[in-house]
C-alpha positions in Angstrom: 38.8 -16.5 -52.0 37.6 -13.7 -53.0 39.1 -11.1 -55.7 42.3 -9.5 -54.5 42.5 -6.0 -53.6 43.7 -3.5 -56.3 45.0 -1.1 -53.5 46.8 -4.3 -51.9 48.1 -5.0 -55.4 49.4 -1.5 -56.1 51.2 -1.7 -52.5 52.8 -5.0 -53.3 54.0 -3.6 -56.8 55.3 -0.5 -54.8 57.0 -2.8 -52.5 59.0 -4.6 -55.3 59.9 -1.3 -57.2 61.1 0.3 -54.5 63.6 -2.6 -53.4 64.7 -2.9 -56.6 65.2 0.8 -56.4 67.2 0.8 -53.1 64.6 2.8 -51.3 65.2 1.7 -47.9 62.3 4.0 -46.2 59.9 3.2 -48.5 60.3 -0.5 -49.3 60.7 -1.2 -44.8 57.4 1.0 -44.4 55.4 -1.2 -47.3 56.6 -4.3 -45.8 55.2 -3.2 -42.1 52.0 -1.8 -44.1 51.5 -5.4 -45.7 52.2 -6.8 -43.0 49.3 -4.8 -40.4 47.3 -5.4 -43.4 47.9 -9.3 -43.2 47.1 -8.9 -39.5 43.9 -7.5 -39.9 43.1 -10.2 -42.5 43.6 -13.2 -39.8 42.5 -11.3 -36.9 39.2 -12.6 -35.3 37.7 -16.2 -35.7 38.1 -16.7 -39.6 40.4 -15.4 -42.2 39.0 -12.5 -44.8 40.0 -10.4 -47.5 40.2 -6.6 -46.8 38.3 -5.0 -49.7 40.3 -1.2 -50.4 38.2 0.9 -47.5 39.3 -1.5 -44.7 43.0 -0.7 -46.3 42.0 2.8 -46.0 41.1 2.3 -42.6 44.2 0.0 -41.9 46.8 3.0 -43.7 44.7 5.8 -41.5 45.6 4.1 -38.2 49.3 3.3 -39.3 49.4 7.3 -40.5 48.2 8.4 -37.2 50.7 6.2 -35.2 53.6 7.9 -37.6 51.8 11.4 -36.6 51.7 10.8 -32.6 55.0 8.9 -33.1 57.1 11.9 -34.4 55.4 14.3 -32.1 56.1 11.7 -29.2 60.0 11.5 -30.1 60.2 15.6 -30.9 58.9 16.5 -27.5 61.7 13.4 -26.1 64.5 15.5 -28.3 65.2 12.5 -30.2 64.7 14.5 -33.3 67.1 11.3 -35.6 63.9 8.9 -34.1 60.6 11.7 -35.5 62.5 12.4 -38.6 62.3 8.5 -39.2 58.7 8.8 -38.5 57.8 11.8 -40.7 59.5 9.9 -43.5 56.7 6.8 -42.9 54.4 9.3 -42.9 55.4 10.8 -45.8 55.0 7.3 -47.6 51.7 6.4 -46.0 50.1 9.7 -47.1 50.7 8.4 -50.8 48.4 5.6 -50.4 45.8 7.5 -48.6 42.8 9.3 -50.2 43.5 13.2 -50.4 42.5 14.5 -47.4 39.3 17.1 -46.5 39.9 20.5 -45.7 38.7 22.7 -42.7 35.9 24.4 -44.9 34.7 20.4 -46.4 34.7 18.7 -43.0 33.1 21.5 -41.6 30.1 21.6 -44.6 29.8 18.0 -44.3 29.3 18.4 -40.3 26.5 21.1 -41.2 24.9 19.1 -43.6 24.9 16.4 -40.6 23.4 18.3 -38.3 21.0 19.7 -40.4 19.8 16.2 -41.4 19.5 14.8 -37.9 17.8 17.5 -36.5 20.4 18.1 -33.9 21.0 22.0 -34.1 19.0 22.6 -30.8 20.5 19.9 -28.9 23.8 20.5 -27.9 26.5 17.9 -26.7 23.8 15.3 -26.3 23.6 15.2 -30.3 27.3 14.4 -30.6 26.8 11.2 -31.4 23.8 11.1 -33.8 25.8 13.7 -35.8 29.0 11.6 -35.4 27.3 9.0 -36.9 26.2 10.6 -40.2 29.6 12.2 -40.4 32.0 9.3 -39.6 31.4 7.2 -42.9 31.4 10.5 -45.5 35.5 10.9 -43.7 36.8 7.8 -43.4 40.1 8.0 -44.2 39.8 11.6 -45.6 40.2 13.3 -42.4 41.7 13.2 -38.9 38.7 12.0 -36.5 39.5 14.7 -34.0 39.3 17.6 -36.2 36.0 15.8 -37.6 35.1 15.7 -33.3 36.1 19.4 -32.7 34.3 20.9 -35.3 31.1 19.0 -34.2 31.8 20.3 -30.6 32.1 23.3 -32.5 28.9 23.6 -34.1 27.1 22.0 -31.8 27.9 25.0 -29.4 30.1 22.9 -26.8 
């Protein structure tokens, strides 16, 4: 088996601190992170070890359930239910790498398109320059702010 994750080890720590702390938000949104992260491990033919970017990847897609989740519940007027989900939200983002600004994610799209030769090509380079992009913003930015500012710059 191979060397457990130091981001799965922090989380588990977490986990333990904050039940013996009482903290009843963070210690039930650790336990479902562990747990999505267990999922992932035995999903598919044969059981791995995530190595910290697939938890980054894992955390991302659990943060942008919490993010449509809350806006999902405020447009419903169940404000008690999107509170619930900003406070998740607000736990996940600990664990997640600090996130890329407008002005970095759209540099890093430049330097993309630039690279791949794409600048006269319009929407038919999207996914060339996608790409390039998608492994310098892995869970450092939302992917459809990363898509919009391609569209941008591509001219769509």
């Amino acid at each position: 088996m191979a060397v457990m994750s130091a981001l799965k080890d922090r989380l588990r720590t977490d986990l333990t601190a904050s039940i013996k702390g009482r903290d009843e938000v963070r210690s039930s949104t650790l336990r479902m992170l562990l747990t999505a992260i267990t999922n992932a491990e035995v999903a598919g033919k044969q059981q791995v070890e995530l190595s910290d970017d697939d938890i980054v990847g894992v955390l991302s897609t659990e943060a942008k359930k919490r993010r449509e989740a809350a806006t999902a519940f405020e447009d419903g007027g169940r404000h008690e239910m999107a509170e619930k989900e900003r406070a998740e939200l607000a736990v996940l983002v600990d664990y997640l790498p600090a996130q890329l600004g407008e002005a970095e994610i759209a540099e890093i799209v430049t330097r993309a398109i630039e690279q791949t030769g794409a600048a006269g090509e319009g929407m038919r380079a999207m996914g060339k320059v996608m790409g390039v992009v998608q492994p310098q913003v892995k869970g450092k930015a939302d992917g459809g702010a990363v898509a919009a500012e391609v569209r941008r710059q591509l001219g769509a």
